[in-house]
C-alpha positions in Angstrom: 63.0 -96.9 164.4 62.6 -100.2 166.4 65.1 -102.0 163.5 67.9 -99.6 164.7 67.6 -99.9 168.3 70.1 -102.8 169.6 68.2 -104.3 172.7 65.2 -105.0 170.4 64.9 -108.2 168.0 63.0 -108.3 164.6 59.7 -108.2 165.9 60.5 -105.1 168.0 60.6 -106.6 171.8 63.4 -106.0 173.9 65.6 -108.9 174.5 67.8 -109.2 177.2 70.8 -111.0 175.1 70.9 -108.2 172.5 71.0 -105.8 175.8 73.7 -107.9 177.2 75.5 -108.1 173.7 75.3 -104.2 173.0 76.6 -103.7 177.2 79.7 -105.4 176.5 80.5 -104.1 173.0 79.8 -100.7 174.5 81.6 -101.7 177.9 85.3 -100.8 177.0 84.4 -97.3 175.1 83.7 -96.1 178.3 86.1 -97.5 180.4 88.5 -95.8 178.1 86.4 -92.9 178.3 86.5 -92.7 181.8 90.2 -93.1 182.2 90.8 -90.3 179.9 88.5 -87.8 181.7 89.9 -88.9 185.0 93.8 -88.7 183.5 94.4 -92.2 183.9 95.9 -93.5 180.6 99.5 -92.4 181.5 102.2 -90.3 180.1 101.1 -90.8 176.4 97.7 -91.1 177.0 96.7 -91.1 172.9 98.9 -94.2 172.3 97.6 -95.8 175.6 93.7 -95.0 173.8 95.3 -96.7 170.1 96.7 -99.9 171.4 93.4 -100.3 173.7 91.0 -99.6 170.9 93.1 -101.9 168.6 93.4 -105.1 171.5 89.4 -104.5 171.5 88.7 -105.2 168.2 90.6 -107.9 168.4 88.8 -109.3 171.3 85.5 -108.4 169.8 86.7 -110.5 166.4 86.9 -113.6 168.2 83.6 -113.5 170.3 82.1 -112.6 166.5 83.9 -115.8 165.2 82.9 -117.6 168.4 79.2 -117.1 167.8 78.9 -119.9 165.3 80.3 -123.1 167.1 79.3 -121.9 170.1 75.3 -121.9 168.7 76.1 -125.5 167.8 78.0 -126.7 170.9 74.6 -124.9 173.4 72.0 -125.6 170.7 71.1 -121.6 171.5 70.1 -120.6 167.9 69.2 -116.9 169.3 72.7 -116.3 169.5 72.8 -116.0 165.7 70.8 -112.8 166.6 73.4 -110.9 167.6 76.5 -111.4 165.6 76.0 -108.5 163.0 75.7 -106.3 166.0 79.1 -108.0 166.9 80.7 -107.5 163.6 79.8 -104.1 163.3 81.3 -103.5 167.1 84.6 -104.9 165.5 84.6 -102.7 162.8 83.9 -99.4 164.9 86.6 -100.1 167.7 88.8 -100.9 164.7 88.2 -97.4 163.3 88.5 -95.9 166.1 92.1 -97.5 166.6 93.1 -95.8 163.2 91.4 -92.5 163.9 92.8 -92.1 167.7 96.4 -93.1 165.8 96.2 -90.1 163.2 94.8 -88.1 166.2 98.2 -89.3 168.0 100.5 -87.9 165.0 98.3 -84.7 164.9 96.6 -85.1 161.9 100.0 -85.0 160.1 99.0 -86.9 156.4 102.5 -86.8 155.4 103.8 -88.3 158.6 101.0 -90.5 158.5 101.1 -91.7 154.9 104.6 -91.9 155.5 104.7 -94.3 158.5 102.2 -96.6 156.7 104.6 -96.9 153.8 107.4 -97.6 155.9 106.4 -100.2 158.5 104.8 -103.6 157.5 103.2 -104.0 160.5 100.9 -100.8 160.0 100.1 -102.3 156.1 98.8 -105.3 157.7 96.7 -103.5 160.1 95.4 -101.2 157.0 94.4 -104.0 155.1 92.6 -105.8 157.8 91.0 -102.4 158.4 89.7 -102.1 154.5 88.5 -106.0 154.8 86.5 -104.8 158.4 84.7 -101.6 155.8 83.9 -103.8 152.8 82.1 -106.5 155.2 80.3 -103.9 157.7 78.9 -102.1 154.4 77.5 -105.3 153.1 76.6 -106.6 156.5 72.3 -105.2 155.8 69.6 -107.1 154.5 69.1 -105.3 151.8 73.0 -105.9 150.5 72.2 -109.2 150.8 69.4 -109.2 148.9 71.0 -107.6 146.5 74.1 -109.5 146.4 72.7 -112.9 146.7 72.8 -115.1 149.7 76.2 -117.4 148.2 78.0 -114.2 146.8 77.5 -112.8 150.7 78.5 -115.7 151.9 82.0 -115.7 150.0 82.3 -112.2 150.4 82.2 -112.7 154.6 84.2 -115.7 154.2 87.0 -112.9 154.1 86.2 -112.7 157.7 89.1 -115.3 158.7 92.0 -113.8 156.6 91.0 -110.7 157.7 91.0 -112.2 161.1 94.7 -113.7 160.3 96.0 -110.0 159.0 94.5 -108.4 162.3 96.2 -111.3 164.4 99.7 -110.7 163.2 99.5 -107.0 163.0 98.9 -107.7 167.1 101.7 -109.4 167.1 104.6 -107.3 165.4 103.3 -104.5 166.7 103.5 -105.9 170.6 107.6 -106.6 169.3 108.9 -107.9 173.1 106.2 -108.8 175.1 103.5 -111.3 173.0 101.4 -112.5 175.7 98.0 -111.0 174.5 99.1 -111.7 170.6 99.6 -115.3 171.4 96.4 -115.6 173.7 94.2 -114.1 170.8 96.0 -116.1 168.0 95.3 -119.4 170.0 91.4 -118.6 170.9 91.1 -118.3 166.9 93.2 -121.6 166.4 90.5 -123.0 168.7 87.8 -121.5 166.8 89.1 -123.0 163.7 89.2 -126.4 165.2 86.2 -126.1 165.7 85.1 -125.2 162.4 87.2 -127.9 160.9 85.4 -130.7 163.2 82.0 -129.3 161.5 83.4 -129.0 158.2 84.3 -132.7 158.5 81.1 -133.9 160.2 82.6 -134.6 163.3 79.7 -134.7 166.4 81.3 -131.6 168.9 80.9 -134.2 171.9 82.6 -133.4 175.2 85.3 -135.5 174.7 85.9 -134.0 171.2 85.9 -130.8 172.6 88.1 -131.7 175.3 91.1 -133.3 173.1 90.4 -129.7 170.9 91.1 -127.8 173.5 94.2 -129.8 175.6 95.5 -130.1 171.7 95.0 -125.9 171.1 96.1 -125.3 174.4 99.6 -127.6 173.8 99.6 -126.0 170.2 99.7 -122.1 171.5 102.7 -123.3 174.3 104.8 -124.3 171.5 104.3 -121.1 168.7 105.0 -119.1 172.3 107.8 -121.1 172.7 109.0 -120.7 169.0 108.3 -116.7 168.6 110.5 -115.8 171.9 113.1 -118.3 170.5 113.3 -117.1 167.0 112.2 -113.6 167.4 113.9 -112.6 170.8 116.5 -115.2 171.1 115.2 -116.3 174.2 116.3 -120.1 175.5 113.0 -122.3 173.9 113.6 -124.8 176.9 113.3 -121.9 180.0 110.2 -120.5 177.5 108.3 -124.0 177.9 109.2 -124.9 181.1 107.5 -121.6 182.1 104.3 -123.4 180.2 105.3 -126.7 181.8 105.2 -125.0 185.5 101.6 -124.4 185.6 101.6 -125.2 189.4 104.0 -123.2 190.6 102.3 -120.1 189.2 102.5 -117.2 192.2 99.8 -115.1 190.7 96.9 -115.3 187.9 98.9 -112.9 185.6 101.5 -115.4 185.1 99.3 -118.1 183.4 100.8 -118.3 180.2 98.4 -118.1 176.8 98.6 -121.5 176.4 97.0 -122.3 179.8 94.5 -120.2 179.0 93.6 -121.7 175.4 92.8 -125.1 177.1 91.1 -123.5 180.2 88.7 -121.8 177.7 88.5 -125.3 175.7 87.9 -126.6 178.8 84.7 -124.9 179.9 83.1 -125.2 176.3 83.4 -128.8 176.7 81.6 -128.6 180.4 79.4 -126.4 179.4 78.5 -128.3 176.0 78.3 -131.8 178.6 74.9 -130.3 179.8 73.7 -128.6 177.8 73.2 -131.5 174.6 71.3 -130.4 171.4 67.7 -131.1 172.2 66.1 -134.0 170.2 63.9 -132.8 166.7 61.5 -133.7 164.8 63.0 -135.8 161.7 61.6 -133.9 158.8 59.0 -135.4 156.7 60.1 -136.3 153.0 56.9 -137.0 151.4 53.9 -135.0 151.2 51.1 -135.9 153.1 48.8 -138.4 151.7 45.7 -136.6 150.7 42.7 -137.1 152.9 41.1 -140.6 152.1 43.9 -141.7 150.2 44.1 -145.8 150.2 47.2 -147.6 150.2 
């Protein structure tokens, strides 16, 4: 039983990061739960429950992804611990966001079928959605025994297209306002700097991190920039110059995604300052010498 309980680790103790962990994955469910019983989610309160399910597992993605680099940058190896837990989070809000949606067309398959056909945006999110099922029923240790540990591993390697799908499905569906879209897709453009650096062998030192995240941060501005231009016809210049006025800023909901992106960037590379890797043992090549040995 103690293998199915959340707050508990491998050898059956509570631990207060897998409570934490399974708080905030649990967190928004009843937020949303709340609001419905108290009447709070509107005038269409079903489609206010599918786009808040669907931003979710979004959100949920990128702390998943996040888990990785940020083990490296904090040298906090327990936080492996918890990123199954995380995945499989993503993949229940994410069902949820499709169930809530047939829920919101009355269980009309036709209607339904037919709307998936028809817009792109809802193929994209499908697909993502079949890429979330094949990796959360391959996510136990027994699958991966079974599987092998480097067939598992290519198989959840499908975790970053899948992220990619899920990132533009955000987007088209969002059509005007792109705020949230843009936010998520530069957190994961962050994320994969990050991955890039290790892939490369490049030391995640502060003032790496810190030229990642100004970089990311200058990076999201100009896609903003280039989505209101192209998709909305918007003037590019007024779009950047609203990412160029950071100062002027009359409220905390008007820092714009890019802002954000560095900020983010930002802290990982104060937080990462001090808190460096602590200093191991080298590993021994040889075997010992037996006892009495001479040289």
């Amino acid at each position: 039983m103690s293998a199915w309980l959340p707050w508990l680790d491998r050898q059956g103790r509570v631990s207060g990061l897998r409570a934490a962990a399974f708080a905030l994955v649990l967190l928004p469910a009843l937020i949303l739960a709340y609001e419905a019983w108290a009447g709070q989610l509107g005038a269409k309160p079903w489609t206010r429950a599918v786009h808040d399910t669907g931003t979710w597992s979004v959100r949920l993605l990128l702390i998943t992804l996040a888990i990785s680099p940020l083990r490296r940058v904090l040298d906090w190896g327990k936080l492996l611990g918890i990123r199954r837990m995380l995945g499989l989070s993503v993949l229940a809000y994410a069902a949820a966001h499709l169930t809530l949606y047939c829920i919101d067309l009355a269980w009309d398959w036709g209607l339904i079928v037919t709307e998936i056909i028809k817009r792109f945006y809802l193929i994209v999110g499908i697909t993502a959605l079949i890429g979330l099922v094949a990796l959360g029923a391959t996510s136990t240790d027994g699958m991966i025994r079974r599987m092998g540990a480097k067939a598992w591993q290519r198989l959840h390697m499908l975790i970053y297209p899948i992220a990619l799908l899920a990132l533009l499905h955000f987007a088209l569906q969002s059509k005007i306002d792109v705020s949230q879209p843009v936010l998520m897709s530069g957190l994961f453009a962050l994320l994969m700097v990050y991955r890039g650096l290790e892939r490369f062998k490049i030391a995640l030192t502060p003032l790496v991190l810190v030229v990642a995240a100004l970089g990311t941060g200058l990076a999201t501005a100009l896609c903003e920039t280039a989505w209101y231009a192209f998709a909305t016809g918007a003037s590019a210049w007024l779009v950047f110059q609203a990412n160029a006025d950071i100062v002027t800023y009359p409220e905390l909901a008007s820092v714009r995604p890019g802002h954000w992106v560095a900020l983010v960037g930002l802290v990982v590379a104060l937080v990462g300052a001090f808190r460096r890797p602590k200093a191991r043992p080298a590993r021994r090549t040889q075997a010992a010498a037996p006892a009495g040995a001479t040289r």
